[in-house]
N, C-alpha and C positions, 0 to 999 in steps of 0.2 A: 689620174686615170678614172674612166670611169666603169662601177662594178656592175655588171649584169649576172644575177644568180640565178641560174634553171634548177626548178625544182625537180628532181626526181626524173632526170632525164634518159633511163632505162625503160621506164614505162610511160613516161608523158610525149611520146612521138608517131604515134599512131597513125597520122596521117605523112608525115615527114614534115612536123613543126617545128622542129631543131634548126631547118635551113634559115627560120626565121632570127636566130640569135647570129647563127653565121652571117646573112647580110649584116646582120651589124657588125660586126667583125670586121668584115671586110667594108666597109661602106667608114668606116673610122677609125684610124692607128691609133684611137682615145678607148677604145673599149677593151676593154679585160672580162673574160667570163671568170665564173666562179661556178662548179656544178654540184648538186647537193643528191647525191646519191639515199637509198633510203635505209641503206646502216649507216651514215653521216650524222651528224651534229648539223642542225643546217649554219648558215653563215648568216644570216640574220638576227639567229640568238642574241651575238654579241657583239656585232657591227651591225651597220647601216648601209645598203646596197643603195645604188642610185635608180637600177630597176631590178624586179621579181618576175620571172618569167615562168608560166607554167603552160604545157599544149596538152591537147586529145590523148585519151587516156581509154582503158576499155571499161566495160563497168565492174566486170572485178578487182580490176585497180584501184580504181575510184575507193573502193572501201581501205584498202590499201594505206593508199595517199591519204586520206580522211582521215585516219588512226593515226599515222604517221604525226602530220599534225596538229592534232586536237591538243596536245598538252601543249603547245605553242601557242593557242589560240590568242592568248591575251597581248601577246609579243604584235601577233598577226594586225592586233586592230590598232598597237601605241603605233605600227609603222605606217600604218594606214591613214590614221588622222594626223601624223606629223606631215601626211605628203606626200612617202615615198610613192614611187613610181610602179602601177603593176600592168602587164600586161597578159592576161589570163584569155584562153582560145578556147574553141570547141567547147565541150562538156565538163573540162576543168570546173569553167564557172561555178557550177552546179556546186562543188565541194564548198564554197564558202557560205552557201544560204542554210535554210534550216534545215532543210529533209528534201529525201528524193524519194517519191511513192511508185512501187513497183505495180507492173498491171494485175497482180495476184494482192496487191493492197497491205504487201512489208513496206515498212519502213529502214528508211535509212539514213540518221541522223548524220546531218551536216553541220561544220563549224560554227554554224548561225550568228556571222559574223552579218549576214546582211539578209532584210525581210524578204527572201527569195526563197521560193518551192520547184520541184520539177516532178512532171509528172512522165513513168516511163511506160513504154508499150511497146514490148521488145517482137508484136506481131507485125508491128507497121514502121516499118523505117521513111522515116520522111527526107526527101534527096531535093533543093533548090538552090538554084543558081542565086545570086545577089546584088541588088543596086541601092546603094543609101547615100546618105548624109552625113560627114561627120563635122563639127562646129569644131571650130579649133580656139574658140573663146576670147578672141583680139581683137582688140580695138575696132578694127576694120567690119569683124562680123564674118571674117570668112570660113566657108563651106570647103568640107575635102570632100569630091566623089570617090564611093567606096564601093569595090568589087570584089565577091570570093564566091565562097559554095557551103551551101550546107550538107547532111550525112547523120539524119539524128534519130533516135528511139525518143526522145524528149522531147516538153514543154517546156518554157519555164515560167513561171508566173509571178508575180510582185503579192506581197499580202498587206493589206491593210489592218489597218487598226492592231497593227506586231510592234509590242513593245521591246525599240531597239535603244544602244548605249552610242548611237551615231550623234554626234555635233552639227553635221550639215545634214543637207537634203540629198535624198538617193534620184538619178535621174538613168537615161536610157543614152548607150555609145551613139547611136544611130538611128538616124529618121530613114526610114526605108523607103523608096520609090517605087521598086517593085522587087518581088519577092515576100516573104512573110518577116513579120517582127518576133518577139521570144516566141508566143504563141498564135493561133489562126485569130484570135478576135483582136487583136492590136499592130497597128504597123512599126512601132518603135523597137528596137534589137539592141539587147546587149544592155550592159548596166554600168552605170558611171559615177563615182562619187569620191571627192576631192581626184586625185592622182592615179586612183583604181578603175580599172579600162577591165571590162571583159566581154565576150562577145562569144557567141555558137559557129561564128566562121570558124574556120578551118584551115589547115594546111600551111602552107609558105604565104602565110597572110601578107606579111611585110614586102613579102617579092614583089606580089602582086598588086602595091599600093606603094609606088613610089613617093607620090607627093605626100603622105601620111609617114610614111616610115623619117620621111628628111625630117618633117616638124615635130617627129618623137627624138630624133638627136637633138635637135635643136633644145627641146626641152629637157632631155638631160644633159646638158651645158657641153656638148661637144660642140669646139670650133673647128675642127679639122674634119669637115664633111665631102665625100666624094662616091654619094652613090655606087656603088659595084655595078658594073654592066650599064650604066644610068642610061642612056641612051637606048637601045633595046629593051629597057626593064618598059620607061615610059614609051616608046611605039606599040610598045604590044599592053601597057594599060590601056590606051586610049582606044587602042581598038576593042577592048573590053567594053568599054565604057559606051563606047557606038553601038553597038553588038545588044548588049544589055538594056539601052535603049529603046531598040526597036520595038514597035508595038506588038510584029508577030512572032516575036522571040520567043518560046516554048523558057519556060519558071521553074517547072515541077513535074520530078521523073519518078 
């Protein structure tokens, strides 16, 4: 079987990013969840999941979840650089870098598992639809087009010259087409490094990205794959994906 562990999934659903563990569920008689409540033990402690799943979160949670944890933090990076599989949405991300600076200039210390900052402004909510790029790293070279929505108080930004305990190179989930990238001066979204996927989309990501979701079974070695709905899921990707294209498509609400 294979394990999928949602972290904290009382408060990590904010947008209804649970349905995205449910596609898999349903999309493969190979997946077994596991869910880690936050008086739990999590299940990573003492096994090895095949993915880590976290979604959108409010930001009093956020410090929440962050507390929760920090004392694992070191668990967080052996599973990290062995491999495992994460897929982390929304403003989760934000929990694993260093700090999140509030528009009143508190801090709030993050796992600093990776050279990432966010910066929040809880006067200006930024709302934008999305078109990217995702590489899928095979041979071939091929490209998944990617569609969701953004809904954020936050930046987030990369830091340089942050001395990190990373083995590899830190890169970005997605080359963006149109819409914005972490923040307004870069077009790349999302953060990627070894098997750790994270990104500011939102919502029922996986629904909404069928050709992505099959090559995330595939990579956590499910052979018994049957899309849920697959047919309807991809008619109405593709019309996303037309839609989003267009040039006089309105971005940013």
């Amino acid at each position: 079987m294979i394990k999928v562990e949602i972290l904290f999934p009382e408060i990590c659903n904010l947008y209804g990013d649970l349905q995205n563990i449910d596609y898999l569920k349903k999309s493969s008689d190979e997946i077994e969840i596991v869910e880690d409540n936050l008086v739990d033990e999590p299940y990573f402690l003492n096994n090895v999941p095949d993915l880590i799943y976290m979604g959108t979160l409010t930001e009093k949670s956020q410090n929440f979840a962050i507390e929760k944890l920090r004392p694992y933090r070191k668990r967080l990076m052996e599973l990290i650089e062995s491999g495992v599989h994460f897929l982390i949405t929304g403003n989760a991300l934000e929990i694993f870098g260093t700090e999140i600076i509030d528009d009143n200039l508190t801090k709030e210390e993050g796992l600093e598992i990776f050279p990432f900052m966010a910066k929040r402004n809880m006067m200006n909510r930024f709302n934008s639809l999305y078109l990217g790029d995702f590489d899928t790293d095979d041979l071939n070279n091929t490209k998944i087009k990617i569609v969701g929505y953004k809904s954020q108080f936050t930046q987030g930004y990369f830091l340089k010259n942050y001395n990190t305990n990373l083995s590899g190179d830190l890169g970005y989930m997605f080359d963006t087409e149109r819409g914005t990238g972490l923040n307004p001066e870069i077009m790349e979204e999302g953060l990627r490094y070894k098997n750790f996927m994270g990104t500011y989309l939102l919502g029922p990501f996986l629904i909404l990205n069928p050709p992505f979701t099959k090559w995330l079974l595939k990579k956590l070695g499910c052979e018994n794959i049957a899309l849920a709905f697959e047919e309807a899921a991809l008619k109405a990707y593709n019309i996303r994906v037309a839609e989003y294209s267009e040039p006089d498509r309105g971005f940013t609400y």
